[in-house]
VOPAGU-2260 file (C-alpha; in pm, 1 decimal, decimal comma):
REM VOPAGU-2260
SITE   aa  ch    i         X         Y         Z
SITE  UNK   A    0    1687,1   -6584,7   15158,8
SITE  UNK   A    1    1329,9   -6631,2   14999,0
SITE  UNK   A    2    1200,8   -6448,2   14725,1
SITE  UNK   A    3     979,6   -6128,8   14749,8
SITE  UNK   A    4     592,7   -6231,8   14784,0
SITE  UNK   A    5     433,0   -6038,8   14534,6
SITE  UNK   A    6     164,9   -6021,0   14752,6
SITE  UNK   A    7     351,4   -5804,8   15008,3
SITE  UNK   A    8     475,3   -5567,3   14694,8
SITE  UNK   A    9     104,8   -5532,9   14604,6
SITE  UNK   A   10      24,2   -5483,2   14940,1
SITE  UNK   A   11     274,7   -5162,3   14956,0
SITE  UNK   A   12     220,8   -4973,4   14662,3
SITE  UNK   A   13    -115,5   -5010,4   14773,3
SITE  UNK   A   14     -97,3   -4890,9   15118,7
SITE  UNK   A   15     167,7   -4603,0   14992,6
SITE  UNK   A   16    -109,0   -4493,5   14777,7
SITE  UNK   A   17    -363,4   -4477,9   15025,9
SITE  UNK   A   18    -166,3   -4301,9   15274,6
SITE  UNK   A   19      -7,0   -4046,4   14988,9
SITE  UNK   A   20    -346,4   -3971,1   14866,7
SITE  UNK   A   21    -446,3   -3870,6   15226,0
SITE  UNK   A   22    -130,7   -3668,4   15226,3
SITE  UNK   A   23    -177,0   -3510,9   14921,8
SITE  UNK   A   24    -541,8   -3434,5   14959,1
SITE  UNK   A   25    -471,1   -3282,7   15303,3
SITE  UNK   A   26    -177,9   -3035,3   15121,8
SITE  UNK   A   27    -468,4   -2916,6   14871,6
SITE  UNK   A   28    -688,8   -2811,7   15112,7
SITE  UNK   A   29    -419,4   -2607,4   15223,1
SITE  UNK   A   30    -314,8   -2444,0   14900,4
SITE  UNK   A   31     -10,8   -2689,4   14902,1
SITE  UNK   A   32      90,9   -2819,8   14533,5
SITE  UNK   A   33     296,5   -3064,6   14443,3
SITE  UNK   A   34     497,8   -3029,9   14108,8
SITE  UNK   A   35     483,0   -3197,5   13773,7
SITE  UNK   A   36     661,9   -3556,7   13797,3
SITE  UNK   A   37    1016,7   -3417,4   13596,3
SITE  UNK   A   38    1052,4   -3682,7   13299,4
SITE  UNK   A   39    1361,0   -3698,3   13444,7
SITE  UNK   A   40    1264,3   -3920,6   13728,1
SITE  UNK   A   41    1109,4   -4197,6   13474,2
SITE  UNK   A   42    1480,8   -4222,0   13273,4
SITE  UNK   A   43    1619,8   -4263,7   13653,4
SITE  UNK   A   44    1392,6   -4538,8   13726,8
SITE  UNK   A   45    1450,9   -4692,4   13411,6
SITE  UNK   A   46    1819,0   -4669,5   13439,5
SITE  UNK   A   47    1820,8   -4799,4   13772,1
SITE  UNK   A   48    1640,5   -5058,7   13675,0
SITE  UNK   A   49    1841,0   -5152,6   13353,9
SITE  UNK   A   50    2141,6   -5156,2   13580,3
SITE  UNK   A   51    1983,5   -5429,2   13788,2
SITE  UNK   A   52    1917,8   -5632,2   13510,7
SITE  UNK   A   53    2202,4   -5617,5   13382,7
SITE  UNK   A   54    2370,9   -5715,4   13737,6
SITE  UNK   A   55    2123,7   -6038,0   13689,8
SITE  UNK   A   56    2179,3   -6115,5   13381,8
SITE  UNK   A   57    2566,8   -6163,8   13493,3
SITE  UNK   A   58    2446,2   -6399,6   13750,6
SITE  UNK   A   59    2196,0   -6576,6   13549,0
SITE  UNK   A   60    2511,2   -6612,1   13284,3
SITE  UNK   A   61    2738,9   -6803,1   13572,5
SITE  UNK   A   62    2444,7   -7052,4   13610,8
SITE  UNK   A   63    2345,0   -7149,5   13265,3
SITE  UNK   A   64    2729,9   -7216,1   13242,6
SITE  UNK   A   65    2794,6   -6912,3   12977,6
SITE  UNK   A   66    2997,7   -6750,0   13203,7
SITE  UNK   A   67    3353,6   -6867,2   13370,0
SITE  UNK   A   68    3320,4   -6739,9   13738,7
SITE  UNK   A   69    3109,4   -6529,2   13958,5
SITE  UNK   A   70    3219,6   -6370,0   14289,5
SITE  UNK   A   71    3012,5   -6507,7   14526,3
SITE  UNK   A   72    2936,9   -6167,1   14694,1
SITE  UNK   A   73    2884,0   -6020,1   14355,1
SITE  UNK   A   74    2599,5   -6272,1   14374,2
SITE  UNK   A   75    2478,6   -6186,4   14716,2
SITE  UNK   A   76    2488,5   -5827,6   14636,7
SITE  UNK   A   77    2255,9   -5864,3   14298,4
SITE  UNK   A   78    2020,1   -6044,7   14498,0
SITE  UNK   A   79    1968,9   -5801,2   14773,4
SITE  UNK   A   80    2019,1   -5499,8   14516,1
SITE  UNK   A   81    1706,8   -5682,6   14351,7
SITE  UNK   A   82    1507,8   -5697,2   14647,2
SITE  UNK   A   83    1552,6   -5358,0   14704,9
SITE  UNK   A   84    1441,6   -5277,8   14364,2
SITE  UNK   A   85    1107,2   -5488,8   14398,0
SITE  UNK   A   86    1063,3   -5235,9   14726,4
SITE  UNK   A   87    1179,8   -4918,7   14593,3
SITE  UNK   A   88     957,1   -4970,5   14287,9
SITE  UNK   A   89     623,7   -5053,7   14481,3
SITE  UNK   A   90     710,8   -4787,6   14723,5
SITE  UNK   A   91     751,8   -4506,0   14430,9
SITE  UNK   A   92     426,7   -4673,4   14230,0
SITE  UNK   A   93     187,6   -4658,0   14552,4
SITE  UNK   A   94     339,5   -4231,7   14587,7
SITE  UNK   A   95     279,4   -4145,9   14203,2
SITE  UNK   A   96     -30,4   -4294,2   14161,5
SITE  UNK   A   97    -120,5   -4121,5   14476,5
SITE  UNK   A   98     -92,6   -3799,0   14254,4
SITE  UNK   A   99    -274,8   -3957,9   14039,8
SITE  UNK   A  100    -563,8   -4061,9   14168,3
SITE  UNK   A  101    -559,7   -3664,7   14339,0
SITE  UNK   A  102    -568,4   -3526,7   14005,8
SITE  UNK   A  103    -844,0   -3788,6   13849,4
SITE  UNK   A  104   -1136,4   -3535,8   13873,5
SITE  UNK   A  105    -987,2   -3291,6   13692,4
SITE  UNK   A  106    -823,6   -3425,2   13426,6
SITE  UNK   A  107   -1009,9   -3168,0   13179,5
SITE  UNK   A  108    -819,9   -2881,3   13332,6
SITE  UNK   A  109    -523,2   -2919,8   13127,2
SITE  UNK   A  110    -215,8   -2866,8   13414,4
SITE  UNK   A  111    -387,6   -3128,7   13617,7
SITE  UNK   A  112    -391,0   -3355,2   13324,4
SITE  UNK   A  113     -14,5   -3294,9   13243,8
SITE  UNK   A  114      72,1   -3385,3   13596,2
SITE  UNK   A  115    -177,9   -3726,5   13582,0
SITE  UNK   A  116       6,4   -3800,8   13280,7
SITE  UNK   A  117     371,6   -3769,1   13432,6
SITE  UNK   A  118     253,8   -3932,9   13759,6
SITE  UNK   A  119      92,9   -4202,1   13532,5
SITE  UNK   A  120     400,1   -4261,0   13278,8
SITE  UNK   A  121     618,7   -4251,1   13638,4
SITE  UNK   A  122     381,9   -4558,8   13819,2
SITE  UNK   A  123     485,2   -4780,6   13501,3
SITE  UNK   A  124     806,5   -4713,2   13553,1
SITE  UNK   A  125     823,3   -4791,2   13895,6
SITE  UNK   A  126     620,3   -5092,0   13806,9
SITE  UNK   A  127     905,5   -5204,9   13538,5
SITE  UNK   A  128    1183,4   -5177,3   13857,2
SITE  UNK   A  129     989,3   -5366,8   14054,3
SITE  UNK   A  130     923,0   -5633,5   13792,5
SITE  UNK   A  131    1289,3   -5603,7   13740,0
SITE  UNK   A  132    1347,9   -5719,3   14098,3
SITE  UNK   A  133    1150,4   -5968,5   14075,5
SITE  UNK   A  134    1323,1   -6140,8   13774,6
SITE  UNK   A  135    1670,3   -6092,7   13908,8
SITE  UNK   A  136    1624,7   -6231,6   14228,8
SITE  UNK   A  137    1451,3   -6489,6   14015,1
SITE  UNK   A  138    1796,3   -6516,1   13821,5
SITE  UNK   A  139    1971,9   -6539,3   14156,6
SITE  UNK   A  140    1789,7   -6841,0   14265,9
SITE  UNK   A  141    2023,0   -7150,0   14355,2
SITE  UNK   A  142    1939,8   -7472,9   14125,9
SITE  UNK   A  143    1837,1   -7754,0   14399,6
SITE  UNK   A  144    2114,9   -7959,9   14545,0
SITE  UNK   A  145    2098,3   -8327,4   14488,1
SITE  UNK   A  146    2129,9   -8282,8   14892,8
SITE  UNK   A  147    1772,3   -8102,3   14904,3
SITE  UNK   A  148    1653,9   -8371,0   14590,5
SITE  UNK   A  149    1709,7   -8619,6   14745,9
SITE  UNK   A  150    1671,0   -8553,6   15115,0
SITE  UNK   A  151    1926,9   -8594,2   15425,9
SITE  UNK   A  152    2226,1   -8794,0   15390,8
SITE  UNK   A  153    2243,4   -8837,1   15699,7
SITE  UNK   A  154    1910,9   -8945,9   15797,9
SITE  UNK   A  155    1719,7   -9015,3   15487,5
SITE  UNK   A  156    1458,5   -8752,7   15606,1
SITE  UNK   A  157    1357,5   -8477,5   15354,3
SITE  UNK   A  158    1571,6   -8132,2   15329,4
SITE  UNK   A  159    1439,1   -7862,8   15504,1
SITE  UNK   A  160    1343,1   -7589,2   15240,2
């Protein structure tokens, strides 16, 4: 597997704002309102995404040689739980700072400010999971082989990456 280009993360929170503030400005022409982001959802993110570092750090244990022995499928799972963390976090960053940039002309009303607060304090935390991915499947990556060092055996022609 190859690691997540940040690029493509970038890319989605980017288009999931675009397409949420769209959304979002259609629903308030309409009288449609979303709530305030609960605080709740910010200590979910960050839970979630304490859990998957601490799934990493397990992994990046076994390969510094700290740790005994590591399931291999333990160590497939943490890598594709960590690419799905990189995704989930872009995808919830682009959707809360979609209700942020809704609210950003009229932050002096006071409700609207409270919600472009939340949404604001809820983007960084998305941001942090998908940094979290990031490092974990970072901590998941194999240490070259003197196979791919070195190239072929067999032929003496370089490894394919």
């Amino acid at each position: 597997m190859r690691r997540t280009p940040v690029r493509s993360l970038i890319a989605v929170l980017v288009a999931v704002a675009v397409v949420g503030w769209l959304v979002l400005r259609a629903l308030e022409s309409r009288s449609v309102y979303l709530p305030v982001v609960p605080w709740l959802v910010d200590v979910a993110i960050l839970v979630l995404a304490g859990g998957v570092f601490w799934s990493g750090w397990a992994v990046r244990a076994y390969q510094k040689g700290k740790r005994p022995s590591l399931d291999g499928i333990r160590a497939a799972r943490t890598l594709v739980l960590a690419k799905a963390a990189a995704l989930t976090g872009s995808l919830l960053g682009g959707w809360y700072l979609a209700q942020v940039l809704v609210v950003l002309g009229d932050l002096a009303i006071e409700p609207r400010r409270d919600r472009a607060v939340a949404a604001a304090v809820a983007v960084l935390c998305s941001v942090a999971l998908a940094v979290v991915g990031l490092v974990v499947e970072k901590f998941c990556e194999l240490p070259p082989s003197d196979k791919d060092r070195n190239g072929s055996e067999e032929d003496g022609s370089p490894a394919p990456a």
